[in-house]
N, C-alpha and C positions, 0 to 999 in steps of 0.2 A: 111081072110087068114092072118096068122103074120108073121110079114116080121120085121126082124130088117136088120139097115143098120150100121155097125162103120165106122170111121173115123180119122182121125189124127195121124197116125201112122206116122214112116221117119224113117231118120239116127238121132241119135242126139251123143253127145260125152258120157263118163262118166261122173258124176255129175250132167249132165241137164236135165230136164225138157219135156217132154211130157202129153198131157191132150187127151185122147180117148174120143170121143163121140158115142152113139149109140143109133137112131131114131128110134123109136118101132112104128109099125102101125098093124090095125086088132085083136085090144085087147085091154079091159079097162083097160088104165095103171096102173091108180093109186090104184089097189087090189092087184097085184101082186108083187112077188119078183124079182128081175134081178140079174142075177151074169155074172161077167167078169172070163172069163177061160184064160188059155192061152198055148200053146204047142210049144217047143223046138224044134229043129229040133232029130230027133230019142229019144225025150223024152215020156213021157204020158203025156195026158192033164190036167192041173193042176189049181183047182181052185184059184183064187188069190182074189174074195174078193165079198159079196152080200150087196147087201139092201134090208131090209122089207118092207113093203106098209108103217110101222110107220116111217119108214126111221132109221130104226137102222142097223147097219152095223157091220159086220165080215169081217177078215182079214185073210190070209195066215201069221205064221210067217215070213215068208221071206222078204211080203214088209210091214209090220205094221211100223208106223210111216212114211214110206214113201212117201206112195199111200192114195187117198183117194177118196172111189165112191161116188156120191151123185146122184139127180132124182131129175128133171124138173114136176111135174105131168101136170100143163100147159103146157108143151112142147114137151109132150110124148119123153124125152129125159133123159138119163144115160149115168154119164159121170166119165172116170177114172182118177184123176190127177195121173202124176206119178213122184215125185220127186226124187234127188238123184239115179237117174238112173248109175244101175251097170251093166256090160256087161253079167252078166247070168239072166239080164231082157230081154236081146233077144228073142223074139218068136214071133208068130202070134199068136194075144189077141183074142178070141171070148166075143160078148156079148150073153147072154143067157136068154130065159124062161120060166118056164114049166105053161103049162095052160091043165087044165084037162089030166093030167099023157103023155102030151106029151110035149118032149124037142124041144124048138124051135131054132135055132141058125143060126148068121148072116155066114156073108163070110167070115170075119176075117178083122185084119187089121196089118200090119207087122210093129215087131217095130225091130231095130237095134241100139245098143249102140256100139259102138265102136270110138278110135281115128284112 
């Protein structure tokens, strides 16, 4: 069964610094792609950025240059840094991933930017 778990979410201010992690189990990690979602409160869910099994990565406009996913394969582990954090990065982030045409996804992990 796959089970992702994220992590590291909080309050942080404008400008700082938050890194997500998310633990994948019940799946050979290192073939597949993972993507970090993330959803607003009364927004839609909005992809913000994946990686390949090669480890190549795509971005959302919104947070390119800011954000940056990377993947553990030893660690069965994906992780979001999130720089320069701006207050419409508010949301609860999912991590994400589809194996044989089903989407798998964690519980989320709430982030908050505000002063």
């Amino acid at each position: 069964q796959v089970q992702l778990v994220e992590s590291g979410g909080g309050l942080v201010q404008p400008g700082g610094s938050l890194r997500l992690s998310c633990a994948a189990s019940g799946i050979i990690f290192s073939v597949n792609t993972f993507s970090w979602y993330r959803q607003a409160p009364g927004k839609e869910r909005e992809l913000v950025a994946y990686i390949r099994r090669s480890s190549s990565t795509n971005y959302a406009d919104s947070v390119k240059g800011r954000f940056t996913i990377s993947r553990d394969n030893a660690k069965n582990m994906v992780y979001l840094q999130m720089n320069s954090l701006k207050s419409e990065d508010t949301a609860v982030y999912h991590c994400n991933v589809v194996k044989t045409g089903i989407s798998y996804w964690g519980q989320g992990t709430q982030v908050t930017v505000s002063s």
